[in-house]
ROBALUM-287751 format. One line per 3 residues: number of its first residue (from 1); their letters; for each residue x, y, z of C-alpha. Coordinates in nm, 2 decimals. Example, Ala and Ser with C-alpha at 12.3 -4.5 7.8 and 13.67 -1.06 7.14 Angstrom:
2
1 = AS = 1.23/-0.45/0.78  1.37/-0.11/0.71;
***
This chain:
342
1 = XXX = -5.64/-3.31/-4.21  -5.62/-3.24/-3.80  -5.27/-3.35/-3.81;
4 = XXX = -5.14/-3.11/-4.08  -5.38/-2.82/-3.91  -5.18/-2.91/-3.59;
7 = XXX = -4.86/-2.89/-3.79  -4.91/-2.60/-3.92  -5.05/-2.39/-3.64;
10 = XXX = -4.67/-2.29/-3.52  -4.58/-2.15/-3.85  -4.92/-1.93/-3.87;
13 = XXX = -4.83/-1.82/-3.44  -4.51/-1.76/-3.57  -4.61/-1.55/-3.86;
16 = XXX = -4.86/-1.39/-3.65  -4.58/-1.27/-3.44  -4.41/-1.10/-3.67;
19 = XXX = -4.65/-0.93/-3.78  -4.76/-0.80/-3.43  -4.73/-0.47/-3.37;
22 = XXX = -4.77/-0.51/-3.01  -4.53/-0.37/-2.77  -4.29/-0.60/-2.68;
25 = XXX = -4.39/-0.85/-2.95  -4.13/-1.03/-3.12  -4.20/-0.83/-3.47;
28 = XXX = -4.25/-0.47/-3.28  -3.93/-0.59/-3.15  -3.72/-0.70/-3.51;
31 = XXX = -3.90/-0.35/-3.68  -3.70/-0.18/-3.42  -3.39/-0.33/-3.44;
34 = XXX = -3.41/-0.26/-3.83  -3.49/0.08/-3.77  -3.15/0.15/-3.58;
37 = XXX = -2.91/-0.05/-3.75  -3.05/-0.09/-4.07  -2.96/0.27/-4.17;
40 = XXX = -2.67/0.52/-4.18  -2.70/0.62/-3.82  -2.76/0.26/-3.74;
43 = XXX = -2.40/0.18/-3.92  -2.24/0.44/-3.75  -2.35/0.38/-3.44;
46 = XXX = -2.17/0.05/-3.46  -1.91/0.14/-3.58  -1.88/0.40/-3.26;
49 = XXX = -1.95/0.17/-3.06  -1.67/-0.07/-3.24  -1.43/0.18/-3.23;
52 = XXX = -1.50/0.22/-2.83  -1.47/-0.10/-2.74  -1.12/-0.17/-2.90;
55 = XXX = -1.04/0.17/-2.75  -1.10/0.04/-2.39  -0.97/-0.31/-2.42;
58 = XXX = -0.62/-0.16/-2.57  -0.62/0.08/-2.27  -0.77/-0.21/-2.01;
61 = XXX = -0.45/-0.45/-2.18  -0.19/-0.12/-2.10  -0.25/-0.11/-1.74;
64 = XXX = -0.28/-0.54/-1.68  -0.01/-0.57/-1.87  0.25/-0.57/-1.58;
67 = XXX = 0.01/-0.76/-1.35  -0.04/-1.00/-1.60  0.33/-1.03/-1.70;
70 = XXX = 0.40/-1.05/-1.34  0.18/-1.35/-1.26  0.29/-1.57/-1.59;
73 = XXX = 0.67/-1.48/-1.48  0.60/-1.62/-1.14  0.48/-1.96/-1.28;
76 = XXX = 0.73/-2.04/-1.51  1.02/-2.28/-1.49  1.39/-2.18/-1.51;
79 = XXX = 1.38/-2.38/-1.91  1.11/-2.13/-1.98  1.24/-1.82/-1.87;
82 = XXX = 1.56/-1.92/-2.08  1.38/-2.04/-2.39  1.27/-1.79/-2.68;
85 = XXX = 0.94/-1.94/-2.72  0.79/-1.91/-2.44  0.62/-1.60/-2.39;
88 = XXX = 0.33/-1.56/-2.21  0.15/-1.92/-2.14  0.43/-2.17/-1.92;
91 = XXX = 0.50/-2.55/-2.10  0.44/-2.63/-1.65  0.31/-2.44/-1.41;
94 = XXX = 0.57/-2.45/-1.06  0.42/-2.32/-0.80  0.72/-2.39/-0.53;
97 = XXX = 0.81/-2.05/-0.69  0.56/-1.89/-0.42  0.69/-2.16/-0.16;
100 = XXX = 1.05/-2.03/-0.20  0.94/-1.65/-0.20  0.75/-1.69/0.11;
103 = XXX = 1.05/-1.85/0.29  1.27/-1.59/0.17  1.02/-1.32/0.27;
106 = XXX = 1.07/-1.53/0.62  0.84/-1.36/0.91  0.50/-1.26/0.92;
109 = XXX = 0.59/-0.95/1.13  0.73/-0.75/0.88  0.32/-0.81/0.72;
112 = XXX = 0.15/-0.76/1.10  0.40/-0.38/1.12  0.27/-0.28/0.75;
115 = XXX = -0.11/-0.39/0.86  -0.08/-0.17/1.19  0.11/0.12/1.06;
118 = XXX = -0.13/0.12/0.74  -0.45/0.10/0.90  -0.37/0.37/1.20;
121 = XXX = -0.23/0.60/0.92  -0.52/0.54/0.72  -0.76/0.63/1.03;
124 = XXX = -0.53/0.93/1.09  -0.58/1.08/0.76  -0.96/1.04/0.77;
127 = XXX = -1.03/1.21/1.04  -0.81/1.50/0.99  -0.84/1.55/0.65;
130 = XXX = -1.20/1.55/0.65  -1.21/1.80/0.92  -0.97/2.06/0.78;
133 = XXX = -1.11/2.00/0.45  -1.47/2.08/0.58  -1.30/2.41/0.75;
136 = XXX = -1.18/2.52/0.41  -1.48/2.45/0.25  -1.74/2.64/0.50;
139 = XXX = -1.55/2.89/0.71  -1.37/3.25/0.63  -1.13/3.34/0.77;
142 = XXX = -0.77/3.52/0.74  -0.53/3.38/0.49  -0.80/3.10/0.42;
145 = XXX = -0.69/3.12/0.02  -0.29/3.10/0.12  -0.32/2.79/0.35;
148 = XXX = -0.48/2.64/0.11  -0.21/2.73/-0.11  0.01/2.60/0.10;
151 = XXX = -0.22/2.26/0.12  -0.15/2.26/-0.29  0.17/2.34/-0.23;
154 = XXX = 0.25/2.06/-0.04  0.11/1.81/-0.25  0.29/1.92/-0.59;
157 = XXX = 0.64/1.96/-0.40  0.81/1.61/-0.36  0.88/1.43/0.00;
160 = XXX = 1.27/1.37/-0.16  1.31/1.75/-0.15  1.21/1.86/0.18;
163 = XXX = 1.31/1.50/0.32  1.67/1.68/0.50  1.45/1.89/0.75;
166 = XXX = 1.18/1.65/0.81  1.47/1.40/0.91  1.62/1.64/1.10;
169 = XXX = 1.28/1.75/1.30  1.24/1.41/1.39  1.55/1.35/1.51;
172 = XXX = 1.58/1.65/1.75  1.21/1.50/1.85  1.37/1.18/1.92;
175 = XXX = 1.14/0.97/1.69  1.44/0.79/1.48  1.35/0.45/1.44;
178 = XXX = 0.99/0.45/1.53  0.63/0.44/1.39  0.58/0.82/1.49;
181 = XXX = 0.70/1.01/1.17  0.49/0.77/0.98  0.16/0.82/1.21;
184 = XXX = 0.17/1.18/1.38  0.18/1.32/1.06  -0.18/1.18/0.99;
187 = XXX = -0.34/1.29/1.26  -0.27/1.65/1.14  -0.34/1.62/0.73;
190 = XXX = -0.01/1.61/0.67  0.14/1.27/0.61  0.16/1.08/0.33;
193 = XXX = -0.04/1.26/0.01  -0.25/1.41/0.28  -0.29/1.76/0.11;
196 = XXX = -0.48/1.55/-0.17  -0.72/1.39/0.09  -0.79/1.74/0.20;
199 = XXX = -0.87/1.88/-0.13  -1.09/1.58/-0.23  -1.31/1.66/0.12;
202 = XXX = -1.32/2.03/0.06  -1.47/1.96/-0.31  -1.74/1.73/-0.18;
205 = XXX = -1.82/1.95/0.09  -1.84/2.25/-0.13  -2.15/2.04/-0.31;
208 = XXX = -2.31/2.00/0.02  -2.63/2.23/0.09  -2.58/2.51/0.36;
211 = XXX = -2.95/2.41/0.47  -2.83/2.06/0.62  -2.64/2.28/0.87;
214 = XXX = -2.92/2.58/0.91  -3.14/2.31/1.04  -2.86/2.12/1.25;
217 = XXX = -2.81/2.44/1.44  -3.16/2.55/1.49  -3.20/2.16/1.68;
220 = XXX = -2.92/2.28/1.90  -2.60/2.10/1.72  -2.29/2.33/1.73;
223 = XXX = -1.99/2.30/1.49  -1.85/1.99/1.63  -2.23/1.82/1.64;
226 = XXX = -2.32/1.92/1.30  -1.97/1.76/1.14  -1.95/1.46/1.30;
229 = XXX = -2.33/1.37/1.28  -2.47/1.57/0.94  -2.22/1.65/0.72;
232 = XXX = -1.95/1.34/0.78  -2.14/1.09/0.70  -2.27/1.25/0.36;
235 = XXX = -1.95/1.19/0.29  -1.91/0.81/0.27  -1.79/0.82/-0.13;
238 = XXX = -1.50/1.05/-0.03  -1.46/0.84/0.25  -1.42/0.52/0.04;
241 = XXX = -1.17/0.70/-0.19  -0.94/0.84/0.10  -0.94/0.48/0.28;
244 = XXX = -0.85/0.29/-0.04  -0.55/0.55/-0.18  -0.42/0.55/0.15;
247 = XXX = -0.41/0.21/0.22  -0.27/0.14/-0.13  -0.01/0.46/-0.08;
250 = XXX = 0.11/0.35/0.29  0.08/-0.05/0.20  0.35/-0.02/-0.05;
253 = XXX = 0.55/0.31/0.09  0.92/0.24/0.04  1.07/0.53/0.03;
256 = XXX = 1.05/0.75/0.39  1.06/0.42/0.62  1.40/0.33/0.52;
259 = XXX = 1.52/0.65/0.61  1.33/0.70/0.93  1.38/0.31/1.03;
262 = XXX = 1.67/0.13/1.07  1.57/-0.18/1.30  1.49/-0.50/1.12;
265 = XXX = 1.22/-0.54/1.33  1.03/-0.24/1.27  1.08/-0.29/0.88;
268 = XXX = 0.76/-0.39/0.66  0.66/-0.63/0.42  0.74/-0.43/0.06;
271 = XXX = 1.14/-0.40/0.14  1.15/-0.76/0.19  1.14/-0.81/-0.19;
274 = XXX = 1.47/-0.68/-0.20  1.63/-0.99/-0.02  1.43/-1.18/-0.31;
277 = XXX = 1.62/-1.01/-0.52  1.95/-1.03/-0.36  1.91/-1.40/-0.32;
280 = XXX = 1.79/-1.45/-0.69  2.11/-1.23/-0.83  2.38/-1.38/-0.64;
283 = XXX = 2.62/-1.58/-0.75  2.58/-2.00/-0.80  2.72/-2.12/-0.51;
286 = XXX = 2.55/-1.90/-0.30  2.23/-1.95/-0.47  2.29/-2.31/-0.37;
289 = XXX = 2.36/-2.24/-0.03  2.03/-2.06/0.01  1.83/-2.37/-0.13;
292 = XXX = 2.01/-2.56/0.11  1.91/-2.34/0.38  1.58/-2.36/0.25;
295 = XXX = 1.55/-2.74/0.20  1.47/-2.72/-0.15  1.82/-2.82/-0.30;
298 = XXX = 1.66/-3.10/-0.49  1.50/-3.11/-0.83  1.48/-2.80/-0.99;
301 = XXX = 1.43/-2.54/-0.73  1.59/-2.21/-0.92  1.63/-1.86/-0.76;
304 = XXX = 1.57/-1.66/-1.11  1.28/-1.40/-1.19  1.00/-1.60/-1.16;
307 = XXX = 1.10/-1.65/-0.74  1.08/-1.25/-0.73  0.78/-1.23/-0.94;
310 = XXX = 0.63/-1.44/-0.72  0.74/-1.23/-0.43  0.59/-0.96/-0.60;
313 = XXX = 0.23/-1.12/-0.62  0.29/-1.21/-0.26  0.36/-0.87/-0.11;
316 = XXX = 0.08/-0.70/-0.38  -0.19/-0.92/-0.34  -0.33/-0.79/0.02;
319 = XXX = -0.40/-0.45/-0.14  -0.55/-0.61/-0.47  -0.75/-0.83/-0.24;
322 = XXX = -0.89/-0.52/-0.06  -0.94/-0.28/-0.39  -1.14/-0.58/-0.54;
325 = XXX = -1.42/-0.57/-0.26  -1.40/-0.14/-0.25  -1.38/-0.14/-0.63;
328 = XXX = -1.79/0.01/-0.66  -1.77/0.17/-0.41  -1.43/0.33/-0.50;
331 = XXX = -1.52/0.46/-0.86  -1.86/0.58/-0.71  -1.63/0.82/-0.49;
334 = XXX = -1.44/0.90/-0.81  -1.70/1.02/-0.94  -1.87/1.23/-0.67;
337 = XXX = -1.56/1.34/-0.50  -1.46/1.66/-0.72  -1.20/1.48/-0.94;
340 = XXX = -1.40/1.48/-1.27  -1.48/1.85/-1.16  -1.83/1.89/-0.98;
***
């Protein structure tokens, strides 16, 4: 009799559970379940909910989609890139893809003149931009409201449109062929999307109370003082955003250092994907000579796609690297920086 007592003592605590109406009990816990799902709010809930998710995952698949094709590409064989049914997942993974990439991407200096250009440009663009954007935001004075038309202005218009004078300026200044149109710009909010750094700064600082820098006066601080040690480092989620755009926007600039620089070794890292793809689209005989070059003539070492995509991961991944440890801090800025319109 003890031993079925002691048997059936779980099945009574159980029982006794459910029938708790505790808070946080299991029962109090099931009733409440049943109350939100169980029920035609409860069903449409899901199905919101349902509806959401395959929403986002559709849109998440969108934007991998070319990362995703880009990394498969790069591990594929030349059988698989010819063969029908392989699509996504390679029969063998070949990673002397990235070997032969990195030897055709050759010197490190083209990554240590992207590194220094992008992280003085970066600098450039946070100081400046936060400062004339903190002058818009707090100060009146004449033609405030067409400057910073002007600021708008020069975001919209395109750098291909206005690039004949710019070249022109800096060749009377005698900066052909240097860092200096890349950098100087900076310094003075102009630069690479700098009018967009500006107007991110001046819609934080619009948010910021007026009594920070009523009391920073009364202690003594003037204009300079008051910036630089009250309201600038309130702004550490605008800060994030500006750093990780314009790393991400000078890392992978093309377009105005090919026309400003011509020496090879002033060039950067992005352009070098272009002797990737001249190598992978010439003819056989050449492509052979290359491998030779390279010491890779044996087996099947291939210049095809999957070499370039490989370059491709190669040159991209410092700035995925870097946006994968800013990523919280990044979306935080998104959301406090004036975009979604605070």
């Amino acid at each position: 009799m003890k031993r079925e007592a002691v048997k059936s003592s779980p099945s009574k605590s159980l029982q006794s559970a459910l029938k708790s109406d505790e808070p946080g009990s299991l029962g109090y816990r099931l009733r409440l379940l049943k109350r939100k799902y169980v029920s035609f709010s409860g069903l449409k809930l899901i199905l919101v909910r349902v509806v959401m998710y395959v929403l986002i995952i559709g849109l998440a698949f969108v934007f991998l989609y070319p990362f995703l094709y880009m990394v498969t590409t790069s591990l594929m064989t030349n059988s698989d890139l010819n063969s029908s049914s392989v699509q996504w997942i390679p029969t063998e993974f070949k990673f002397e893809n990235y070997s032969i990439a990195l030897q055709l991407i050759k010197n490190w200096v083209y990554a240590r003149n992207s590194l220094i250009v992008t992280t003085i440009a970066t600098v450039g663009h946070v100081l400046s931009c936060s400062f004339i954007g903190y002058g818009f935001a707090r100060y009146n004075f004449p033609g405030k409201n067409i400057l910073f038309a002007v600021v708008i202005l020069a975001f919209i218009v395109p750098t291909q449109t206005i690039i004949i004078p710019l070249y022109l300026t800096y060749s009377n200044l005698q900066w052909l062929n240097t860092y200096l149109p890349l950098l100087i710009p900076t310094f003075f909010g102009f630069g690479l999307r700098g009018a967009l750094f500006i107007f991110l700064f001046r819609q934080f600082f619009l948010t910021v109370p007026r009594s920070l820098e009523e009391a920073a006066k009364i202690d003594g601080c003037g204009f300079l003082m008051t910036f630089w040690r009250i309201v600038f480092p309130l702004a550490k989620a605008t800060i994030v955003v500006a750093i990780v755009l314009s790393v991400v926007w000078h890392w992978n600039e093309y377009y105005e250092s090919s026309i400003y620089i011509t020496s090879a070794s002033l060039s950067f890292l992005p352009p070098r994907l272009n002797a990737i793809i001249s190598a992978a689209s010439g003819l056989p005989d050449e492509q052979q000579e290359m491998l030779r070059l390279l010491g890779l003539e044996d087996g099947e070492d291939t210049l095809n796609n999957a070499v370039v995509m490989a370059g491709a991961v190669v040159i991209s991944s410092p700035v995925l690297i870097f946006f994968a440890f800013a990523q919280s801090q990044f979306m935080e800025g998104i959301e406090r920086s004036g975009i979604t319109g605070e």
